[in-house]
N, C-alpha and C positions, 0 to 999 in steps of 0.2 A: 180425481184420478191422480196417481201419483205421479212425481215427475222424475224427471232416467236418473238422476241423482240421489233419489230418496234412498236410505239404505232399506236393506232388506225388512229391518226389523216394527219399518214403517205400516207395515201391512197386518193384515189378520188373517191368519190359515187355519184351513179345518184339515188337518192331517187324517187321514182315511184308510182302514183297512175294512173288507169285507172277506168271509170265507161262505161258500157255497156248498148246495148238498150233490154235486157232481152231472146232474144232469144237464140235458144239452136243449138249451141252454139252462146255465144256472138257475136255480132259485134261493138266495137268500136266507143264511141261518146265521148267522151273526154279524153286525157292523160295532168297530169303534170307530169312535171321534177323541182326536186330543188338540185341542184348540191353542195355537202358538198368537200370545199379545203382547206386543213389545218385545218381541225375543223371548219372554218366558214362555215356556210348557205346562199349561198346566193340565189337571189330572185327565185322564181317559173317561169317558162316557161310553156305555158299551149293550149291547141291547141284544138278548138272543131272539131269532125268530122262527114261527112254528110255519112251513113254506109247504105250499099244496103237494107236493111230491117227497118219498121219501129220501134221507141219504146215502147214497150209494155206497157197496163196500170199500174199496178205493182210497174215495175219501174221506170215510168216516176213519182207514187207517193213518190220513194222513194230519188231521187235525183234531180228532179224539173225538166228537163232538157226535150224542148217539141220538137215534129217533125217539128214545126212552127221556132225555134230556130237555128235547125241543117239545114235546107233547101239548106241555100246559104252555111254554108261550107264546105270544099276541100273534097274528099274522102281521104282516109288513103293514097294512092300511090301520093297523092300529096305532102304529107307533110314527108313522108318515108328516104326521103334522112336527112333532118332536123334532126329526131326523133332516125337515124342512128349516128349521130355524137355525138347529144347531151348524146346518151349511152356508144358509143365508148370507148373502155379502160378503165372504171370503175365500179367500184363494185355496184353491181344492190341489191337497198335497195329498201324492201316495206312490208306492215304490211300482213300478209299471202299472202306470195310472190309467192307461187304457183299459185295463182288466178291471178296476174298481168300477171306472167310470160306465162302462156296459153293461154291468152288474145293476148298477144303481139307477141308471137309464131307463129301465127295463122297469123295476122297481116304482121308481118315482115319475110318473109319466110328467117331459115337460123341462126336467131337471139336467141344467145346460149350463156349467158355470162357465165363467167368460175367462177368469184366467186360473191358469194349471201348470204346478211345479211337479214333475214328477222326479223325482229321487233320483233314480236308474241311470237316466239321461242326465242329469245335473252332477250322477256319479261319475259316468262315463268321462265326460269333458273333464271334467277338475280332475281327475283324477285316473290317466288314459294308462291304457296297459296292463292294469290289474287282470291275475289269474279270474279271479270270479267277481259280480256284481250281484250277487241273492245278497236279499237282504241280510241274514245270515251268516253272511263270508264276512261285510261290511261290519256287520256291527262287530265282530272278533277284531277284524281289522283294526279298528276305531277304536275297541273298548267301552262300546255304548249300550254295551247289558249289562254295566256294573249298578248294583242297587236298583233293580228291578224288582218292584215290590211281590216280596211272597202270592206263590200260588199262581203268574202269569207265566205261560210259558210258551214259547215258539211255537209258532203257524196257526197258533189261537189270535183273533181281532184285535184285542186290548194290547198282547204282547209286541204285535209287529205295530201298531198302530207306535206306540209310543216309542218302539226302535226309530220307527222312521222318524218321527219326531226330531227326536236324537241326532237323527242324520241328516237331516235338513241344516239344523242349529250349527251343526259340524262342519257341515259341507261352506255356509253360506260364511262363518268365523273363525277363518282361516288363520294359524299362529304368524305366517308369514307376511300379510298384508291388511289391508285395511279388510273391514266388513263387506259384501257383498252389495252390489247396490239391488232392488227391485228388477230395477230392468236388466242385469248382469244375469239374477235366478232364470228370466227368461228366453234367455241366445240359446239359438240351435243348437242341439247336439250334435257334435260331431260324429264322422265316422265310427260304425259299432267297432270294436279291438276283434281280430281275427282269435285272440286269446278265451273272450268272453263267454262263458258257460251258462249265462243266464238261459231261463227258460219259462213259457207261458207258469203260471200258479195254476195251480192243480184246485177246482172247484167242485 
């Protein structure tokens, strides 16, 4: 375990985005993974899936992603065992991680990481009073969809997965101060900003 002094970059994250086919609850149609070691980011693993129910108009406008697409891939328990290791023994990062986390919950019966950075909240505190906290606003903010490799694009798994990435890296290596320790990613968030427009992800 690591100790309060360790810095951040001491740790292993499975940085997490999932998008859903809108019903209630979700069923799962795509997950990335982009795994941070030693502070590097490296590349996105990303996995479509073919989920018992179809997806709803809604959200098929919101993240592109059509039933014609998802047809031929695996169902979830095909890729389960894969999506089990690539999590395994690291700290589970995602931009309103409760939303991931329910998703995949659901998903992966059993599947309970012990420790959890979520973005949103980590945004919130370091960085209080901001007009908006979507992932989205952040990354303009920051700058952290420059050289976004072709053909990834917003509210799709791979593209937010590896924003958030981004912004973990961002958040945690601050120009002003020393690096973020482990246990600093961890402290409660403070009060949400009365300013704050975030809002549930739309599955």
């Amino acid at each position: 375990m690591e100790s309060t002094t360790d810095p951040w970059t001491a740790c292993e994250y499975a940085v997490v985005d999932v998008e859903g086919n809108g019903q209630r609850p979700p069923d799962l149609v795509e997950v990335s993974i982009v795994a941070i070691t030693g502070g590097l980011i490296g590349p996105p693993r990303s996995w479509l899936v073919r989920p018992p129910r179809p997806i709803t108009p809604m959200v098929r406008q919101f993240h592109k992603i059509t039933d014609e697409q998802i047809a031929t891939a695996p169902p979830v328990a095909a890729i389960e065992a894969e999506l089990r290791q690539a999590l395994s023994n690291k700290v589970f990062v995602a931009h309103n991680a409760g939303v991931d986390l329910a998703v995949l919950g659901r998903e992966l019966p059993g599947f309970q990481p012990t420790r959890v950075v979520d973005t949103l909240k980590l945004a919130r505190r370091l960085h209080p009073n901001r007009h908006s906290y979507r992932l989205e606003a952040l990354a303009d903010a920051f700058g952290l969809a420059k050289a976004i490799p072709p053909g990834l694009v917003p509210h799709r798994a791979t593209y937010d997965a590896l924003v958030c990435a981004r912004l973990l890296s961002h958040l945690a290596t601050p120009t002003d101060r020393q690096p973020l320790t482990f246990t600093e990613l961890l402290e409660p968030a403070t009060t949400k900003s009365s300013t704050d427009d975030t809002t549930a992800t739309l599955f």
